[in-house]
N, C-alpha and C positions, 0 to 999 in steps of 0.2 A: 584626153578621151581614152581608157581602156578599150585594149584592143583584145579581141577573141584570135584564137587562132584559127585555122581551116583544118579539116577534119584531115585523117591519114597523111601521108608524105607532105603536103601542103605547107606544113609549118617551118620554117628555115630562116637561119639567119641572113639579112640580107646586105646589110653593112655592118661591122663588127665597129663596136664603140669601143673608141682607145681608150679612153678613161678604165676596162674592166681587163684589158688586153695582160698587166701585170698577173693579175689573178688570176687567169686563162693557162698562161705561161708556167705561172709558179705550182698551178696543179699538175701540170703535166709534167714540170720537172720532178716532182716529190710522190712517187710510186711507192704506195703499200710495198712493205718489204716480204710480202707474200708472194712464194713461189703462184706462179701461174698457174700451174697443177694442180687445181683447187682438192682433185682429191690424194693426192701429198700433203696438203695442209691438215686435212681431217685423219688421213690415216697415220702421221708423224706426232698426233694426242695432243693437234693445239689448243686446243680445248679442256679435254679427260684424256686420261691412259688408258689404255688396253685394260679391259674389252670392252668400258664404258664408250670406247669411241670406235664400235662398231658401226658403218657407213650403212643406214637401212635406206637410203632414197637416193634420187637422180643425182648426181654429179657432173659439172663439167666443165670444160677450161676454160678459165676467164680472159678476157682481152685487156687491153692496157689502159691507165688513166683516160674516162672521157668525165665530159660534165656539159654543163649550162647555166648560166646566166641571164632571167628574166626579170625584166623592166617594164611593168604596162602591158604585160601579154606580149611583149616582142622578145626576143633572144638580141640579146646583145653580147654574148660571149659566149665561143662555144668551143671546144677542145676534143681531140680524140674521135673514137668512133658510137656517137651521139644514138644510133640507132641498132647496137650489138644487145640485143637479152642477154643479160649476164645473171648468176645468181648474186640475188642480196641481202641473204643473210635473216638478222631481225628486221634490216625493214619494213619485212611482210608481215610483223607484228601491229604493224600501224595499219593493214590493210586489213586483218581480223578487226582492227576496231570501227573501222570503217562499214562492216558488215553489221556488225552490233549495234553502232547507228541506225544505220538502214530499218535494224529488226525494231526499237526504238520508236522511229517516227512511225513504223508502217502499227503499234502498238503489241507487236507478234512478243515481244519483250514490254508489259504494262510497267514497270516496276523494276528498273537496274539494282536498288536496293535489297530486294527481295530476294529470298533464299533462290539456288539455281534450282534445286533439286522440284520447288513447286513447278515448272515446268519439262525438268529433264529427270525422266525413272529410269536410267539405265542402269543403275545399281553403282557408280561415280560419285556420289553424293551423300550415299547413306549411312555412314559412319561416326561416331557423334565428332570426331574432326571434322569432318567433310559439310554436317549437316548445316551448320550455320553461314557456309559459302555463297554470298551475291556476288551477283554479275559484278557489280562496283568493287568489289576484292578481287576479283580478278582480274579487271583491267587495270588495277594499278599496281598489280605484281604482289598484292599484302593477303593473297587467299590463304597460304598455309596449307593446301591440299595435300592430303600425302594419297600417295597410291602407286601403281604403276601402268602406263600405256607404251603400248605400241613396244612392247621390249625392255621398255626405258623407267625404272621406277623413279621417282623426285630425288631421292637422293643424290642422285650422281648431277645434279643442280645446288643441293644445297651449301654454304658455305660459298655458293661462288661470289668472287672479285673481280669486275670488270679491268680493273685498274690494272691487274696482275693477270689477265687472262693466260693460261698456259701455264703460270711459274706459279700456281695458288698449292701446296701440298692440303692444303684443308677441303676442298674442291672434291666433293664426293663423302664428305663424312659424313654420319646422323649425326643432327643436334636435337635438344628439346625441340618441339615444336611449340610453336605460341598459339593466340587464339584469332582465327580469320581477323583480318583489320588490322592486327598490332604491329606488323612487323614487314617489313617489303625488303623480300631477294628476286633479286633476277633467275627466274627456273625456265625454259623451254618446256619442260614434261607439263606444268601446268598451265603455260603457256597454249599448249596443243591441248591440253583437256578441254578450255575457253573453246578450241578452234571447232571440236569435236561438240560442245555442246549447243555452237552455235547453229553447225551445221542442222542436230536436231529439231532444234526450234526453227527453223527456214523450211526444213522438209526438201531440201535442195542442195546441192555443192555450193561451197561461196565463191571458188571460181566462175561459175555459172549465175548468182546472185551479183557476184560483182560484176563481171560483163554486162549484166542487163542494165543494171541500175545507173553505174559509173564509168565504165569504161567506154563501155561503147556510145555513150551519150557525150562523152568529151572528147569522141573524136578519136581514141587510141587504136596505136595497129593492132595486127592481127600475132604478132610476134610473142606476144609476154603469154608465161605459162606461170600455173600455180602447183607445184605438186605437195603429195604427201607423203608418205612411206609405204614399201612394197607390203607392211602388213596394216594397212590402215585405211583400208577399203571395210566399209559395214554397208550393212541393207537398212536403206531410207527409200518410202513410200513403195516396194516393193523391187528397187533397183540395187544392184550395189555402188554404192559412192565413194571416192577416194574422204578423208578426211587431210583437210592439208594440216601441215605445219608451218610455224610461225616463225623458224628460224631454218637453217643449213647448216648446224654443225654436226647433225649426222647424214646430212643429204637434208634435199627437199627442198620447198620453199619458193619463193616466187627468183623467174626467174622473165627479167624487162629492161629497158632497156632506158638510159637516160632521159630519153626525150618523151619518153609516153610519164616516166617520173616525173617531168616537169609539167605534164596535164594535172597529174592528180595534184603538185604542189598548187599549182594556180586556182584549182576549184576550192580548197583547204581557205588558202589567201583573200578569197572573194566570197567567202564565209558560205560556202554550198552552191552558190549560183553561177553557172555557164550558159552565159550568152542568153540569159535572160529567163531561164528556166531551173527553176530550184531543185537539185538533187539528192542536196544533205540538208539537214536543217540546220540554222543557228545554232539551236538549243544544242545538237549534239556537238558540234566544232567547239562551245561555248565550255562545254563539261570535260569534252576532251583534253584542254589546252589548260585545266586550271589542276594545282598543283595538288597532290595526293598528299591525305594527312601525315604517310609516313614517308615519304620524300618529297619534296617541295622541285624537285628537279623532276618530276615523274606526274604526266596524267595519266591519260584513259591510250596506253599502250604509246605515247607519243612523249618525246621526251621534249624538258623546258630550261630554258637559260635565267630560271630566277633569279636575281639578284647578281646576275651575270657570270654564276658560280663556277660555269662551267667554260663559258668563253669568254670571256674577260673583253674581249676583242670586237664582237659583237653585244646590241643592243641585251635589254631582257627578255623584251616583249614576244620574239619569236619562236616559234616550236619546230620540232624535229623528227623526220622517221629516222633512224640510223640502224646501221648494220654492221658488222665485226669485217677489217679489212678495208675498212677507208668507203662506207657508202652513206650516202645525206640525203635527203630531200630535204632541205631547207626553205620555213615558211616562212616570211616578213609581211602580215597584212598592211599593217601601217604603211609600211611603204613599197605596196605591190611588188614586191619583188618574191622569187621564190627562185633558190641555188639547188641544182644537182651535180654531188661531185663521186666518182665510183674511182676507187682502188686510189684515195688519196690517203698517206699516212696521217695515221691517226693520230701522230703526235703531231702533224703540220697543220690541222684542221684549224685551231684557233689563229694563224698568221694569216693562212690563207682567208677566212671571213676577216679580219682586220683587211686586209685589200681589195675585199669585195666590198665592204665599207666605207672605205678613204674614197675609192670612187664614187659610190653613192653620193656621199657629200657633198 
């Protein structure tokens, strides 16, 4: 029988299964090699050099390896301090899509295919690069947007290498550009454009869309914050609203805490439904989790283990929010489980799901 959890503090491990105890263990031995001074990391260019890696948003110190391990909606492993907001990075990239859902079923969004610009005239859009931009090129990272926000023009995105983050000398160059749909690089600038046009079409903050919709309906604290950039406040429906960002490596960004991560992994898992009330729909979990035509490891802002390309260690079947510095929500419908692990090295992530797996078994 699936078990729901109990709304705020309520949710708590209450015997720890020794079968997941290795894994528990191994993530807290193996600490992101990131200084704690999260804004050390940003202002030492681990990302961009000077002056591309000007800090425009909130920063602030991180606490040390926590995580979770869910089984059936129970915690069976838990490490570290489960309830610290921490920043995490892109994985608030999965929580913009999570928004665009929302916009999706409630139909505010008719048409993910559809040029963005037929619902958003902010002048983002109208350029004959720009003009042929859907929704669906955007969440899969293959829009080709050029422009500049909040400071930040696309460039200092392009060429980037996850693989080499930090050590990429091409990281910041202009290349051709191609045509929306052809090509998928990992950008932030367009990343936040998405976040920015969402915001439009909601007529609301998505911090505030997301609270209503999701967060607060699964029970999460009151602790997690979403920001944006100190110049990324615009006027919607006559107020000014923050526009957030979808990542932290100039600042910003959602900022939660392992254990409300593992609400929203459990609702992902149980394909939209908590506790018998539908939130997300199928159809969008469905869209988001299948692979983009120009990465097969990449959907709708959430990352995929096809063909196990990427964890070897782990099934295919499951998806991913991930963020720079060792942060996961890890989903496994199939077999209810969903992993949160914050400031675990990112080269250890593939051993550690291997142990989260041998105990499954």
């Amino acid at each position: 029988m699936s078990h729901w959890p109990a709304a705020g503090a309520g949710w708590r491990m209450t015997t720890q299964n020794p079968s997941f105890k290795p894994a528990a263990d191994f993530a807290m031995a193996n600490e992101t090699p990131w200084d704690r001074d999260l804004a050390k990391v940003i202002g030492a260019g681990h990302f961009e050099p000077p002056p591309w890696n000007e800090t425009i948003g909130h920063v602030r110190r991180r606490g040390g390896p926590a995580g979770l391990i869910v089984k059936g909606g129970e915690i069976v492993a838990e490490w570290g301090d489960a309830d610290r907001p921490d920043m995490t990075f892109s994985v608030a990239k999965s929580f913009i899509s999570l928004t665009i859902g929302l916009a999706l079923d409630d139909g505010l969004i008719p048409d993910v295919d559809a040029p963005i610009r037929a619902l958003v005239d902010d002048g983002g859009f109208d350029s004959n690069q720009n003009r042929p931009i859907s929704w669906s090129h955007m969440l899969q990272l293959s829009s080709e947007w050029e422009g500049e926000l909040w400071d930040k023009p696309d460039v200092v995105d392009r060429n980037r290498d996850l693989g080499v983050e930090g050590k990429n000398p091409n990281k910041g160059k202009a290349r051709e550009l191609q045509a929306p749909g052809a090509f998928w690089e990992y950008n932030d600038v367009r990343v936040n454009r998405l976040a920015l046009a969402a915001m439009r079409v909601w007529q609301d903050a998505l911090p505030d869309v997301l609270n209503a919709r999701i967060m607060a309906p699964i029970g999460a604290s009151e602790t997690w914050e979403w920001h944006g950039y100190y110049n990324s406040w615009v006027e919607i429906g006559g107020r000014m609203r923050q526009s957030v960002s979808g990542g932290g490596h100039w600042g910003g960004g959602m900022f939660i805490s392992a254990r409300d991560q593992a609400r929203v992994g459990l609702l992902m898992a149980r394909g939209g439904v908590w506790d018998g009330k539908r939130l997300i729909s199928e159809d969008y979990i469905a869209r988001a989790k299948a692979p983009a035509p120009t990465n097969p490891d990449y959907g709708w802002l959430w990352w995929l283990n096809t063909g196990q390309n990427r964890f070897p260690s782990a099934p295919a079947g499951p998806f991913q929010a991930s963020g720079a510095g060792g942060n996961t929500i890890w989903v496994d419908p199939e077999r209810d489980l969903v992993i949160v692990a914050r400031w675990l090295d990112p080269g250890k992530l593939d051993a550690f799901l291997g142990l989260v797996y041998g105990a499954v078994a």
